[in-house]
N, C-alpha and C positions, 0 to 999 in steps of 0.2 A: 504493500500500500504506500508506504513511504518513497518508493524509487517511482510506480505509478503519477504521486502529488509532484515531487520534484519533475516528470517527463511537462508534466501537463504545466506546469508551471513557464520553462522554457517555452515550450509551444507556445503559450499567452504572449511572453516576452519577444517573440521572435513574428507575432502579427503584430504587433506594432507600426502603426501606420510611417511611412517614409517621412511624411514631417513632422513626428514627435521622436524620431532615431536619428534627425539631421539635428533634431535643436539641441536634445538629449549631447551628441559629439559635440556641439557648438559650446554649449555651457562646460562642458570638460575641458576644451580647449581654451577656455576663459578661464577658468580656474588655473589651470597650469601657470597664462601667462601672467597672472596674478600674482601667485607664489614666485614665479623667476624674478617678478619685478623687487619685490620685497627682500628676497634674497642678495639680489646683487645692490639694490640699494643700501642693505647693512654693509654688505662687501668694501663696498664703494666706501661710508661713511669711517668706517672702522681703520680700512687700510688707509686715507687720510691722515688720519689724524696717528697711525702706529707708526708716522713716516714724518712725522713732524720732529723739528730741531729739539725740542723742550721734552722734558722726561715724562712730566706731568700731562700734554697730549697725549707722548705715548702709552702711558700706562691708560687712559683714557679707550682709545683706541686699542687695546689690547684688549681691555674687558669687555668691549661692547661686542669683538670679536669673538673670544669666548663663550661671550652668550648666546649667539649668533650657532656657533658650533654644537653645542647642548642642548639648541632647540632642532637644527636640524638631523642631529642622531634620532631624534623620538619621530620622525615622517620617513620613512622610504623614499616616496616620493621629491621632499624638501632635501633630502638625503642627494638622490639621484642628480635634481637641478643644480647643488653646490657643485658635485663632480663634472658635471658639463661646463658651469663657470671658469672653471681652473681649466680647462682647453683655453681662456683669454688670457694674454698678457697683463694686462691691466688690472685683472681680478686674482692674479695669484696671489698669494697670503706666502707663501714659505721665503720666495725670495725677500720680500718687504722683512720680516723677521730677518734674516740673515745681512740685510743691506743696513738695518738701522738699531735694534733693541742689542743683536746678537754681533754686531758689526765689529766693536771694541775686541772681542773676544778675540774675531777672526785675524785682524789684523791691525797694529799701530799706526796714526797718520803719522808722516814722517815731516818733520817740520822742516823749512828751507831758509833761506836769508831772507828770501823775496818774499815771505810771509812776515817775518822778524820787522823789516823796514818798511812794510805796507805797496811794496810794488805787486806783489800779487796776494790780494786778501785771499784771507783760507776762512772756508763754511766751517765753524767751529760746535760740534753738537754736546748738548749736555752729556754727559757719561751717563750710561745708564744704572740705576739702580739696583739691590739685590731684588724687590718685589717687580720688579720692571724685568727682570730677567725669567725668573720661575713662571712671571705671567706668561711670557715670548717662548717658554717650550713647555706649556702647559698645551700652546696654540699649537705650538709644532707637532707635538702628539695629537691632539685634534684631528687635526689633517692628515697626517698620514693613517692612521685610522679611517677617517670618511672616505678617505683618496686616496689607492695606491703610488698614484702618478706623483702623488708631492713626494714620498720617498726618493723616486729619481730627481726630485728638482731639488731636497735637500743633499743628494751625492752632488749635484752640480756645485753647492753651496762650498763643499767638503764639510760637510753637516755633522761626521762621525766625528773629526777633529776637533772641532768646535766644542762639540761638548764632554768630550774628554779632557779639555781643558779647562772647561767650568767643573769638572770632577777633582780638577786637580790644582783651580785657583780661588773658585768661591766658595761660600760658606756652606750651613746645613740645608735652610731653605732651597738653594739652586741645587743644592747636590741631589736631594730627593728625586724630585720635579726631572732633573736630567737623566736620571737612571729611567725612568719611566717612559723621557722620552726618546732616548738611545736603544730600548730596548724595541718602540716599535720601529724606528730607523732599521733595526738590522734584519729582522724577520722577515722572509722572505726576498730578502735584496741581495745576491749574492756580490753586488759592490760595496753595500756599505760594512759586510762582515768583513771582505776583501778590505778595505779603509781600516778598519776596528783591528784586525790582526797585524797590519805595516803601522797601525800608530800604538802597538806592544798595549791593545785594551787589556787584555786579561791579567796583565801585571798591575797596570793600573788600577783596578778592581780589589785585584788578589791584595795589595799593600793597604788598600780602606779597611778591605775586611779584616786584617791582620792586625791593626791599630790598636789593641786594648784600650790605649786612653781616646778613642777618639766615641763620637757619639754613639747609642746602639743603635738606635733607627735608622742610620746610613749604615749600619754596619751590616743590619738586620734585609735592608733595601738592596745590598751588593750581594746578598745571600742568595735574595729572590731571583735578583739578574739569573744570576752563575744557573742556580735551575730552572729558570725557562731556559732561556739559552743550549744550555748542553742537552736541555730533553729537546730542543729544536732540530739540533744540528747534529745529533747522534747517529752514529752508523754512517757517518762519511768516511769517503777512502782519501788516508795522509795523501796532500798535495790539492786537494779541494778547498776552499774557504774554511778555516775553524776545523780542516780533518782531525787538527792533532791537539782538541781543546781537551780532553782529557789526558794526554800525559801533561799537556800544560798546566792541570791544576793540581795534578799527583807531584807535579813537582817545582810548582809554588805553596803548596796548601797541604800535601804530607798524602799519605795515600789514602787512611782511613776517611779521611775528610772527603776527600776526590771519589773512594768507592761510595761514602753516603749520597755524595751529590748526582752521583750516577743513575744508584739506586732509585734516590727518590724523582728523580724527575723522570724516569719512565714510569713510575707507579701515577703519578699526577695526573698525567697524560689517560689514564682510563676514568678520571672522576668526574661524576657531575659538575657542570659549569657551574654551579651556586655553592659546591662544597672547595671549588681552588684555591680561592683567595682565602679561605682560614687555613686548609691544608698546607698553601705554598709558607704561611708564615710560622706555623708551626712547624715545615720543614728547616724551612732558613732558621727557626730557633735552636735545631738540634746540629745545625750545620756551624752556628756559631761555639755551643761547647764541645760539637767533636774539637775544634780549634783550640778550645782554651784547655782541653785534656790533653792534648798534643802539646801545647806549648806547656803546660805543667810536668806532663813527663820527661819530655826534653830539657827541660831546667835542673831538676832534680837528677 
């Protein structure tokens, strides 16, 4: 009876006279271009002002971005419009992050005479701040998330470098924020793992986690990395991107630790999506005192 109602139902839908199924397509096509206009209008407004001289615009425009981004995760559709956007020069988000918020990071302006004696002025921009930073790869995980294609445009940036640099010059807030969003940079990119291995990431990584004195939620954050990561890239053959990240942690990180990490991040990998993220930090807890029983042993 139920497949019967659902037949008959279709049949109803499909006599539908031609101009209530033209107007019907017309109002959906209005809707759409509705939402694109709304879409690239925050686009537009956000990247403005995230490109402006002053910190205080950018961090403006940073958050109006963000929000922009959190509303468009919850639509498919508002989803889908964003990733057509980014086909335009003008509406990319990742470069604008890398030319302005993330720009210091990337490289020093280099001062000249003819700036010193005003023959040739130099555009001088505020530095950016640590919450001006954390907000600018808050965005850049955004994006590569909604948009596979910004991942390529933050390898263009050298994206992986960039923030391995803020792992290894700013404070806690950027650090967090930057594992989060280095971690979606490299998943599935084999350039930017390829970048993450020529700029020696896993040492990088391996020395945060190592730090007893240093914070434990970055410590606890690097734990996480290391197991997505090696459940990502497991079972690659040496000479591939990351083939040989696990003798690389067996022998930054001791072995016991390296086999936990191994361990657990294939187990992960079978769990419900709503049980990972307590799973993955209860692993990363045990990943931290295999370490401090390692370095306990070894002292003694």
């Amino acid at each position: 009876m139920y497949l019967l109602h659902q037949k008959m139902e279709s049949a109803a839908g499909s006599d539908l006279p031609p101009a209530a199924a033209a107007a019907g397509d017309l109002m959906a096509s209005l809707e759409r271009r509705r939402v694109y206009r709304e879409v690239t209008l925050s686009l537009r407004s956000g990247l403005r002002d995230a490109s402006a001289d002053f910190s205080f615009l950018r961090l403006r425009g940073l958050r109006n971005l963000l929000k922009s981004l959190s509303s468009l995760s919850l639509s498919d559709d508002a989803a889908r419009l964003f990733r057509r956007s980014q086909s335009l020069p003008q509406l990319q988000v990742v470069p604008v992050l890398f030319e302005n918020s993330l720009r210091q990071l990337k490289c020093e302006p280099m001062l000249k005479l003819d700036h010193i004696f005003g023959v040739e002025p130099m555009k001088i921009n505020s530095p950016a701040t640590d919450v001006e930073v954390a907000l600018a790869l808050r965005v850049l995980e955004g994006c590569c998330l909604l948009h596979r294609e910004s991942v390529v445009l933050a390898h263009q940036q050298k994206g992986v470098k960039v923030l391995l640099n803020v792992l290894s010059t700013r404070g806690m807030l950027e650090q967090g924020v930057c594992l989060d969003a280095l971690i979606s940079l490299m998943l599935d990119s084999l350039a930017n793992q390829m970048d993450f291995e020529a700029c020696h990431g896993i040492e990088k990584i391996a020395e945060l986690i190592k730090d007893e004195q240093g914070n434990e939620n970055i410590r606890l954050k690097c734990g996480e990395f290391l197991l997505l990561l090696v459940g990502h890239v497991n079972g690659r053959r040496e000479g591939a991107p990351l083939g040989t990240i696990y003798e690389d942690t067996r022998r930054l990180l001791g072995e016991k630790c390296a086999s936990l990490i191994w361990a657990a991040s294939r187990f992960g990998s079978t769990l419900d999506p709503s049980q990972r993220q307590s799973t993955l930090h209860i692993q990363a807890r045990r990943v931290l005192e295999s370490l401090e029983l390692n370095n306990l042993s070894t002292s003694s």
